[in-house]
C-alpha positions in Angstrom: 103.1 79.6 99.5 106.2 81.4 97.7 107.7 84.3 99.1 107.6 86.1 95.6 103.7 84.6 95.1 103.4 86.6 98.9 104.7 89.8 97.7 103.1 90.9 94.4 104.5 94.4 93.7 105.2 97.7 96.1 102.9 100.4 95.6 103.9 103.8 94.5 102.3 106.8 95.6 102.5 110.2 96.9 101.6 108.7 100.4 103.6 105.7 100.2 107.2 107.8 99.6 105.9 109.7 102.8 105.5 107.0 104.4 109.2 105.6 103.9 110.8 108.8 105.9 109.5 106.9 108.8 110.2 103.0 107.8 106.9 102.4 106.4 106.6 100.4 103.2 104.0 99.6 101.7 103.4 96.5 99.3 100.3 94.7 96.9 100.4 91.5 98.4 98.3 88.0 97.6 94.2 88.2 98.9 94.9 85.1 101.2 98.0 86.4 102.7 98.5 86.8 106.6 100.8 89.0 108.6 103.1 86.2 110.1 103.1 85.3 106.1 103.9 88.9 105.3 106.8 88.9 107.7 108.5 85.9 107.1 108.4 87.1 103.1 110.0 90.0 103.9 112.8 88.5 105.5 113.5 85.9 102.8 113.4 88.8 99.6 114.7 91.5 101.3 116.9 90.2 104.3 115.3 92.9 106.6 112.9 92.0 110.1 109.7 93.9 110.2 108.2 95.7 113.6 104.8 95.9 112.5 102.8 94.7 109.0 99.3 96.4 109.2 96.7 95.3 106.7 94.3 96.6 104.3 91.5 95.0 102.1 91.1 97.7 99.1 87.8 96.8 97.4 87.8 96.8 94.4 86.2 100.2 91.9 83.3 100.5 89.8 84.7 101.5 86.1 82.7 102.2 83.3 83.9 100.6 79.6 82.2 102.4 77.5 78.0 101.2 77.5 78.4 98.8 80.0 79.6 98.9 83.6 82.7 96.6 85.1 85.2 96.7 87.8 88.3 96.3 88.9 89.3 93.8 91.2 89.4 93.8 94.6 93.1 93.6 96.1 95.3 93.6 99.9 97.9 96.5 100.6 100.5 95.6 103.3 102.1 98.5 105.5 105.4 97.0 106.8 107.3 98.6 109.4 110.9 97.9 109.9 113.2 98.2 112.7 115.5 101.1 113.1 118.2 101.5 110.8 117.0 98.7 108.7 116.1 99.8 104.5 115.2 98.4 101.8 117.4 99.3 98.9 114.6 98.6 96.0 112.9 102.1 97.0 116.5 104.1 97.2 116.9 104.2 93.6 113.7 106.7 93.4 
């Protein structure tokens, strides 16, 4: 699997740019995706080496479309932790 088909998209949120003070980053990555696949993506995009990856399975929400009920899809959040002093310049342009 390609590093870029590894890595979807970071998240943005309140928590997430909290999360950055202390290295933390957090990323949508692809449903079948490991950590030791996690890890070796990060070093090839962003050229950094990460302490930790934790992962979490977000299910996905019941939405309402009008009369009839759907829902979003399920998806896989990545919190990557990365070694002291490292950065990853995508985020510092916030």
């Amino acid at each position: 699997m390609n590093a870029n088909d590894i890595i979807i998209r970071p998240v943005i949120s309140e928590k997430s740019t909290e999360l950055m003070e202390s290295r933390k980053y957090v990323f949508q990555v692809a449903r079948d995706a490991n950590k030791l696949m996690i890890a070796r993506a990060m070093k090839e995009l962003f050229n950094v080496t990460p302490e930790k990856v934790n992962i979490i399975n977000m299910r996905g929400k019941n939405r309402r479309l009008r009369y009839r009920m759907g829902k979003r899809a399920a998806w896989k959040k990545a919190i990557v932790t990365l070694a002291i002093g490292q950065k990853i310049e995508i985020f510092e342009g916030q």
